[in-house]
C-alpha positions as CSV (number, residue, x, y, z in Angstrom):
1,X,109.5,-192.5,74.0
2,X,108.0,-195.6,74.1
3,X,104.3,-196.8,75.4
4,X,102.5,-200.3,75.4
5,X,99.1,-200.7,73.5
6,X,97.1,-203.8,75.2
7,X,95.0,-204.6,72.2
8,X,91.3,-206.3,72.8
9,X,91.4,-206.9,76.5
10,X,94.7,-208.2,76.8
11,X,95.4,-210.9,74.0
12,X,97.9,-209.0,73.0
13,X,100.6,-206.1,73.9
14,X,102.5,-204.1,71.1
15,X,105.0,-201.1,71.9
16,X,105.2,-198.2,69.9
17,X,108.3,-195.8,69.4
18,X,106.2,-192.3,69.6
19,X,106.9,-188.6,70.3
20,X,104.6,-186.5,73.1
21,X,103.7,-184.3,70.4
22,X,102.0,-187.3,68.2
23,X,98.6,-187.0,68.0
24,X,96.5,-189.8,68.4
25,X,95.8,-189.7,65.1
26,X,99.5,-190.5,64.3
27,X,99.4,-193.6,67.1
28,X,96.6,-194.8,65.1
29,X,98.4,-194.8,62.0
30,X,101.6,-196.3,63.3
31,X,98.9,-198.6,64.5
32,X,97.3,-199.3,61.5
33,X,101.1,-200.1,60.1
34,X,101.9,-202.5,62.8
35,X,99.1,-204.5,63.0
36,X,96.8,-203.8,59.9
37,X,94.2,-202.7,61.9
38,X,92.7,-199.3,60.0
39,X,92.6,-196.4,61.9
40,X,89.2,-195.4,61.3
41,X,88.1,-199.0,63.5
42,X,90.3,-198.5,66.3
43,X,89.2,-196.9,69.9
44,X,92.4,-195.4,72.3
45,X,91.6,-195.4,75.4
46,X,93.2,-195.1,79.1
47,X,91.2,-196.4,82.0
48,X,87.8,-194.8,82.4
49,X,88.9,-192.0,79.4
50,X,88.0,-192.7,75.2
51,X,91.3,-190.5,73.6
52,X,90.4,-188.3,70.4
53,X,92.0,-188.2,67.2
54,X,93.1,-184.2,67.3
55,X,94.7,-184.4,70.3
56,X,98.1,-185.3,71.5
57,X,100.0,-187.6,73.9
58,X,101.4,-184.9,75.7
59,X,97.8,-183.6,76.4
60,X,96.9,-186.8,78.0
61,X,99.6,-187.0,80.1
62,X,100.7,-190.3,78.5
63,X,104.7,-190.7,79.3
64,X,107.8,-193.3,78.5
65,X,106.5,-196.8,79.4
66,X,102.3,-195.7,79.6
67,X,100.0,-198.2,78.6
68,X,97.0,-197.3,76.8
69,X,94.5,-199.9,75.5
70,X,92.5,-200.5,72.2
71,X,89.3,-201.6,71.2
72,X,89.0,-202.4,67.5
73,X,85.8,-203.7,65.5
């Protein structure tokens, strides 16, 4: 499947080619490989909801075409 990560507030929109069973540790890393961004200073969120590293897409409910958003420092 396929979701969009809005990146600081908008500026920017990548998609990722990921599997329900990833973790969002994995998203990170296909992340960090995208956009050099390391994983251990990016934040996954959905609206209202920060997503941990041990669990997976499935688990959030995240689907084909979901958009989650990320805060990096």
């Amino acid at each position: 499947m396929r979701i969009r990560v809005q990146i600081d507030d908008a500026r920017k929109t990548i998609h990722l080619d990921v599997e329900s069973t990833d973790t969002i540790h994995i998203v990170k890393a296909k992340i960090q490989a995208e956009e050099d961004i390391p994983t251990g200073q990016q934040f996954l969120f959905l609206p209202h909801k920060r997503l941990h590293d041990s669990f997976t897409l499935a688990g959030y409910y995240i689907q084909n075409e979901s958009t989650v958003y990320l805060a990096h420092w």
